[in-house]
N, C-alpha and C positions, 0 to 999 in steps of 0.2 A: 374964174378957175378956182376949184377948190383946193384948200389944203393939202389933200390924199392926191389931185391929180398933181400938182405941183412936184409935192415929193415924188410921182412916179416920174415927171419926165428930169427932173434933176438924176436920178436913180439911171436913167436909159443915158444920158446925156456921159455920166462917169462911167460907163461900161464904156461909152465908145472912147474915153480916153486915156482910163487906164490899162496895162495888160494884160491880158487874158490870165484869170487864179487856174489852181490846175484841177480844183474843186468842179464837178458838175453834180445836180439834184441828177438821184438813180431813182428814190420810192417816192410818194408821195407830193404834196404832203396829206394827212391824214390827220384826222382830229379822234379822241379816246377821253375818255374819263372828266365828259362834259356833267357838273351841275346847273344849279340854279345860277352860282356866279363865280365859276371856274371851269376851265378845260387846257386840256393839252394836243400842242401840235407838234407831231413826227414828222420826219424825214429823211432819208439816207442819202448822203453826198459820194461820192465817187473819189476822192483825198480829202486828207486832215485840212477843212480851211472852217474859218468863222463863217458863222450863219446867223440869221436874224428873220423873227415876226413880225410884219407891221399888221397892225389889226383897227377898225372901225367900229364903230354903232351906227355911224353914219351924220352925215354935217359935215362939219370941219375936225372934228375929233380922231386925231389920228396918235396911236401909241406903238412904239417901239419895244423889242425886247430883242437881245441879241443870245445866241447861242455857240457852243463855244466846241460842238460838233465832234465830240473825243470819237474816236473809232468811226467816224464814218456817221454814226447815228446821229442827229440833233432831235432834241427832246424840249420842248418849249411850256412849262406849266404859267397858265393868261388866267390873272388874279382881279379881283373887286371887279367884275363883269355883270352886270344888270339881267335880273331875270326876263326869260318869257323878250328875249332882245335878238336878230338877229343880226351878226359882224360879218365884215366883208374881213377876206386876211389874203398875204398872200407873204410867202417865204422866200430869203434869197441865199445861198452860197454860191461864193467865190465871185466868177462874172456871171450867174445863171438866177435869175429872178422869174418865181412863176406869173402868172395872170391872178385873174382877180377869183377868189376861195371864198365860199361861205358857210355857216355855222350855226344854230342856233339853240340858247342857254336853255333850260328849265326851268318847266314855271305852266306852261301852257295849260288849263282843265280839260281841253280838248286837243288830241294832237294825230298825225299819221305815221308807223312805222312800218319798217321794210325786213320779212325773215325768208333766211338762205343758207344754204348752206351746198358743203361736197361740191369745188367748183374748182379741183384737180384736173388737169389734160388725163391723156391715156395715150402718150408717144409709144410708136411713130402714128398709130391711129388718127388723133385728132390731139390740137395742143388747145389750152386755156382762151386762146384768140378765137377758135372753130366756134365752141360751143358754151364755155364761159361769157364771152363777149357776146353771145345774142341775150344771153338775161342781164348784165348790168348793162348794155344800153338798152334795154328797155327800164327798168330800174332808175336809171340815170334822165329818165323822159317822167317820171312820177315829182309830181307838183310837190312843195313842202314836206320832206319826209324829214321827222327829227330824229331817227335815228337809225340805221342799219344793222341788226343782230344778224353775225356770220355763224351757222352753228357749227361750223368746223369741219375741217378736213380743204385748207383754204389752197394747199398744193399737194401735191405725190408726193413728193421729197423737198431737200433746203434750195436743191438747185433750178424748182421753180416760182421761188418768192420774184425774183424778177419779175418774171411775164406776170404773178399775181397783179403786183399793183402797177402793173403797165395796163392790164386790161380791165380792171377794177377800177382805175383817175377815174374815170368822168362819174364814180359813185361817190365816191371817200371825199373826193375833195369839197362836195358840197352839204355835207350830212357828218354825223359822229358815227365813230363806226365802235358796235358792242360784239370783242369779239369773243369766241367760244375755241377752247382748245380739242382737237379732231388727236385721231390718231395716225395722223398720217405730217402733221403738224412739228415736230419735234418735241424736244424737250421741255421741260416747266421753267426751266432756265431760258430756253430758247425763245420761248413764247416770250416772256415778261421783257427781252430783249429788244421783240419788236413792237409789242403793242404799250406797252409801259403796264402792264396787269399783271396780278399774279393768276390763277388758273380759276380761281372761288375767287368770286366780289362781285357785289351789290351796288344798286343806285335808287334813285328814285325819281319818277318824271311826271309832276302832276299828279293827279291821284293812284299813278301805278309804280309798283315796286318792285322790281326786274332783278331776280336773282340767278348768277352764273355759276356754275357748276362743271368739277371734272368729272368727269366717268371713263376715264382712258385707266390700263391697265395697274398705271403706277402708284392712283389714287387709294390701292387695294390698300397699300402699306399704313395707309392710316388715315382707312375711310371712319372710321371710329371721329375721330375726331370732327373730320367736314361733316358729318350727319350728323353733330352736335351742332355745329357752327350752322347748320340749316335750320334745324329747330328755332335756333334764336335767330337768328335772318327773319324766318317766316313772320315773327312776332311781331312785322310793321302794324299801324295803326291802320296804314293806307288797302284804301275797297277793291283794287286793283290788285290782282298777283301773277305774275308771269316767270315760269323759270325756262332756264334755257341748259342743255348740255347733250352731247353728240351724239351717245348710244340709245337708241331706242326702248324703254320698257316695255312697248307692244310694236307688232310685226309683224307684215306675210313674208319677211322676208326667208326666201327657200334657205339660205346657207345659214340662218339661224335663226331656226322655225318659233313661235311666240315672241320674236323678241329678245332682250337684254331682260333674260328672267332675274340674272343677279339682283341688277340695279333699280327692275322692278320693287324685288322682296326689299330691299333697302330703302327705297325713298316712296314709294308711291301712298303706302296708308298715311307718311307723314306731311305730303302734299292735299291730299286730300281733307286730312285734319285740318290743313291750315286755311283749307277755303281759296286754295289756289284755282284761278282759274285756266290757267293753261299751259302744259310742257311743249317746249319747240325742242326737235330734234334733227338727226341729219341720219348719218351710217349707212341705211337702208337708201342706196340712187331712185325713190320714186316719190309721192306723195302719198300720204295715208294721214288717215282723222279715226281716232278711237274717242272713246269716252267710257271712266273708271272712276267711281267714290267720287260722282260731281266735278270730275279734273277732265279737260277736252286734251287730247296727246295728239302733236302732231307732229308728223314726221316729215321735213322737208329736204330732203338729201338729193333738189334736183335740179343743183345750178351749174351744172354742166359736166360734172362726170359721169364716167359712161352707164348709163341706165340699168338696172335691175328687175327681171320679170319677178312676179310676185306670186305667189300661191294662192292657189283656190281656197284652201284652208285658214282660214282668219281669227286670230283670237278671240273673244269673247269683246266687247264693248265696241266691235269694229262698225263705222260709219260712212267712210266714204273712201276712196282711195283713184288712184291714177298712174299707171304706168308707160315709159316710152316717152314722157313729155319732160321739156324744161320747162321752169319755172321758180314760182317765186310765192309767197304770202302776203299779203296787205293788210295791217290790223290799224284799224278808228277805237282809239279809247276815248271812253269821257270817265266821270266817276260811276256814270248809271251801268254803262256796258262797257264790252269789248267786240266792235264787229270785224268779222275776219273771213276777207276773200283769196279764196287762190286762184291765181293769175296764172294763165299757159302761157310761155313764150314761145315754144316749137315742138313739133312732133317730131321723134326720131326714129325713122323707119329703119323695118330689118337691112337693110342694104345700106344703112348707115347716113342717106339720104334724111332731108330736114325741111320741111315744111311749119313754115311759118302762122303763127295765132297773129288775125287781127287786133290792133291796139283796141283795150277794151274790155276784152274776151273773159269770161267768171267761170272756173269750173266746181267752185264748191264755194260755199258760202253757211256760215253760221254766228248765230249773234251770241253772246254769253251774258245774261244776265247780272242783274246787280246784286251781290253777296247781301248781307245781315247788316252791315256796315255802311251801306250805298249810300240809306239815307240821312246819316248823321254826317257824311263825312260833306254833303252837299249844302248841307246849311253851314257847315265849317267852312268849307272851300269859298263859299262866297263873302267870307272877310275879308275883308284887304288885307294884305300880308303874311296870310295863313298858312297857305300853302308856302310861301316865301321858309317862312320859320319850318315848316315840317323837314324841306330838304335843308336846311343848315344843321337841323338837329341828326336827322339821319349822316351827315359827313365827318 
């Protein structure tokens, strides 16, 4: 028996003989703001009790961190963690210990990630369980995904975070989750409450450099500044670029025909400057793929609220597009490319009725190219420890 099971059955052994804490786990847990050799683990308890991480590499190596759960929240930041390594973990308050969670650090030159967004109920209609819950269990069924970008709009209101990470576990708990603040999300306070982020921040995974962004109305007050703070974000080194943030700068969508022309005229010449290869978005309930100044824009806003028809009329750069369906995006980076499939989960008919995609199922697919950079960055990468040093320097 190893170390890690030891400690669980002494772990099971003192639940049955201590009395019951009045603490129970409500969210999570959820992991956020993973590097190359750090990350953190959330979760919401139900009373004020102690909480605690137990986490692995695997063997007999087993470490402990405990948490001290003010407000309900526990916030767990897991230090000196080895690149390109994946941890078993699992969290416990009060008498309520989860199963077995897993993670994996930064580092990888090849890796798979998961984009989604707009994954609000529409009560009395249909709740988060209906139609949210057929795309993260399918999501939840995808082999090695190291990261899941939500591009926001993750409930209707505060009073659906429950059911979010009730029907979102079996995604969160196995993946880091990259999230993006929606307008339907709360506050900038709110957000950073739950996710441990502020609304703009940056990472880096490999040879891609994943910049988040707000675009919610409040931003306006001192976009001035975040569209400075983007310039200098953009200026990684790394061949890879992906940004992520809710409102669309292109769109059929009929209630606001072209697009987010604002946030367009605001960021787009400066993305394109930068040799970004690709914007994930959400706002608009359907899928669409534009392309503008060599940047691929996509719109995914269709993980399970209620769907949006789309106009005949398409902006200029428009490429593919999909209405009525849930789904999801799958992107393969390496340092050469970024290949990026979207994935149908269900067709939602006018009578509200839902027909389900075979596992499998591709409805649009494109490869992105290697920047000016690709191939310096590939005789770099293949040093030992290279890529290790890029993300310590970028933290």
């Amino acid at each position: 028996m190893s170390r890690y099971q030891s400690l669980l059955l002494v772990a099971v052994l003192l639940a049955l003989l201590v009395p019951a804490a009045s603490a129970a786990i409500a969210w999570g847990p959820y992991v956020t703001n993973t590097t190359t050799g750090s990350a953190t683990v959330t979760w919401k308890a139900t009373g004020e009790g102690a909480g605690w991480v137990e986490y692995s590499p695997g063997g007999d190596e087993v470490y402990r961190v405990a948490s001290s759960g003010e407000g309900g929240m526990h916030r767990v930041l897991l230090t000196n963690l080895t690149p390109a390594t994946t941890y078993r973990y699992r969290v416990g308050t009060g008498n309520e210990t989860t199963g077995d969670c897993r993670f994996r650090t930064f580092g990888d030159r090849v890796f798979t990630c998961i984009i989604y967004g707009d994954t609000r109920g529409q009560k009395p209609s249909f709740t988060q369980a209906g139609r949210h819950g057929l795309v993260a269990e399918r999501i939840a069924g995808e082999e090695e995904i190291l990261f899941v970008i939500h591009t926001g709009d993750f409930v209707c209101d505060e009073s659906e975070w429950d059911e979010f990470f009730a029907v979102a576990g079996p995604v969160l708990r196995n993946t880091t989750l990259v999230p993006v603040a929606g307008n339907h999300d709360g506050s900038a306070e709110a957000f950073s409450a739950i996710f441990g982020l502020p609304p703009c921040y940056s990472f880096d995974a490999g040879s891609l450099h994943v910049t988040v962004l707000d675009s919610n109305d409040r931003a306006w007050a001192d976009m001035e500044r975040q569209t400075a703070w983007l310039e200098e974000d953009l200026a990684s080194p790394l061949p890879r670029k992906i940004v992520a943030f809710h409102h669309p700068p292109f769109s059929s969508d009929r209630k606001h025909p072209g697009g987010d022309l604002a946030i367009r005229a605001e960021w787009s010449d400066i993305l394109s400057q930068n040799g970004v290869d690709a914007v994930f978005s959400a706002h608009t309930h359907a899928y669409e793929r534009y392309r503008a100044g060599g940047t691929e824009y996509f719109v995914v806003g269709c993980g399970g609220a209620p769907l949006y028809p789309l106009s005949g009329e398409k902006p200029e750069g428009y490429q593919a597009g999909r209405e009525g369906t849930l789904g999801y995006v799958r992107a393969t980076v390496s340092p050469e490319s970024i290949g990026i499939e979207m994935v149908p989960v269900a067709e939602v008919r006018e009578d509200d009725g839902v027909t389900m995609h075979p596992g499998g199922a591709v409805i649009d697919t494109v490869r992105l190219p290697a920047g000016t950079a690709g191939g310096w960055w590939s005789a770099l990468a293949s040093i030992p420890g290279v890529p290790e040093l890029f993300g310590l320097w970028r933290r």
